[in-house]
C-alpha positions in Angstrom: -0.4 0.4 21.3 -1.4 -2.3 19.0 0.8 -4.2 16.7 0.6 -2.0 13.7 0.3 0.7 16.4 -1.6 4.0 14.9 -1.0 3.5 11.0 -4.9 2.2 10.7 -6.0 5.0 12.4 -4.1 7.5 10.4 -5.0 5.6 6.5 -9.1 5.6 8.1 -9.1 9.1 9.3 -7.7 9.9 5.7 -10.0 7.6 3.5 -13.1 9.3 6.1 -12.1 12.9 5.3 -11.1 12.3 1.5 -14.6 10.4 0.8 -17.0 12.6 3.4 -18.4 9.6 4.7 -19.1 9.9 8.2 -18.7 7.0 10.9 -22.4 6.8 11.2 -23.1 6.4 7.7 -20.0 3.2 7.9 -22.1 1.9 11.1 -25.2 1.7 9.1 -23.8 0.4 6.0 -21.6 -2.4 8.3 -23.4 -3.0 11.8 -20.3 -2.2 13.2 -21.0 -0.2 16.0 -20.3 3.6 15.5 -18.5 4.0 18.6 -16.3 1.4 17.5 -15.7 2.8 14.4 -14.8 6.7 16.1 -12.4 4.8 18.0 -10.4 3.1 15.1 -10.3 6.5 13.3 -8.8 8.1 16.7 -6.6 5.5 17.5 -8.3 4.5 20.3 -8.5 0.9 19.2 -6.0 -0.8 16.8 -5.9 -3.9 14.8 -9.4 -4.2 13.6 -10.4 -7.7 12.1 -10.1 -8.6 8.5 -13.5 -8.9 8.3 -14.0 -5.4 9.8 -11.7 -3.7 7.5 -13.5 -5.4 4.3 -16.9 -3.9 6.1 -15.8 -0.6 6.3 -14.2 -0.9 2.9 -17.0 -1.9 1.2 -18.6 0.6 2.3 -16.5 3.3 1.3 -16.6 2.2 -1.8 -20.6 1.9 -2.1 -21.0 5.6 0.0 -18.4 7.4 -2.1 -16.9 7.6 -5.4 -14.2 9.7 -4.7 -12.2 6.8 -3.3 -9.7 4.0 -6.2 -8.7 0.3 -5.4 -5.4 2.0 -4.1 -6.7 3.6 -1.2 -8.6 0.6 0.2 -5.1 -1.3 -0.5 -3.6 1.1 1.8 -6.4 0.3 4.4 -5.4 -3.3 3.9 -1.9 -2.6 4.1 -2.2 -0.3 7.4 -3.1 -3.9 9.3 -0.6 -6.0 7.5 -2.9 -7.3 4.8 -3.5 -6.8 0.9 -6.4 -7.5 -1.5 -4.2 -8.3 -4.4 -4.1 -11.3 -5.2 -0.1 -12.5 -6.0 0.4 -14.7 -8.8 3.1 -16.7 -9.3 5.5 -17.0 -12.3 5.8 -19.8 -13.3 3.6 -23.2 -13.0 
């Protein structure tokens, strides 16, 4: 199991089934390779790259508009990362 063991797999399988984007439509938007996208959704393979994630979220959000900011936060948050920026403060 990967570090943030099957919690990517579970927030992708969601955003796939709530957007009716397939896999294959994510491979051609992303050049990521399909079969390594079906295996992120199962669980198969963990921990995809930042860069990866941004792919597939990107193309989410071109592919579908059923899909806010919030749910590819909760992509970003599934591997430990955020797109919010944080701002501090004070200065």
């Amino acid at each position: 199991m990967g570090l943030y063991g099957n919690n990517f797999a579970k927030t992708f399988s969601d955003l796939i089934d709530k957007s009716g984007v397939s896999c294959y439509k994510i491979a051609q938007f992303t050049a990521l390779n399909e079969g390594y996208l079906s295996k992120l959704r199962s669980g198969e393979k963990n921990n995809p790259s930042p860069e990866a994630v941004m792919k597939i979220c990107l193309a989410l959000a071109r592919l579908s508009n059923k899909l806010t900011l919030y749910d590819f936060e909760e992509l970003f948050n599934s591997v430990g990362r955020s797109i919010f920026i944080k701002l501090s403060s004070g200065n």
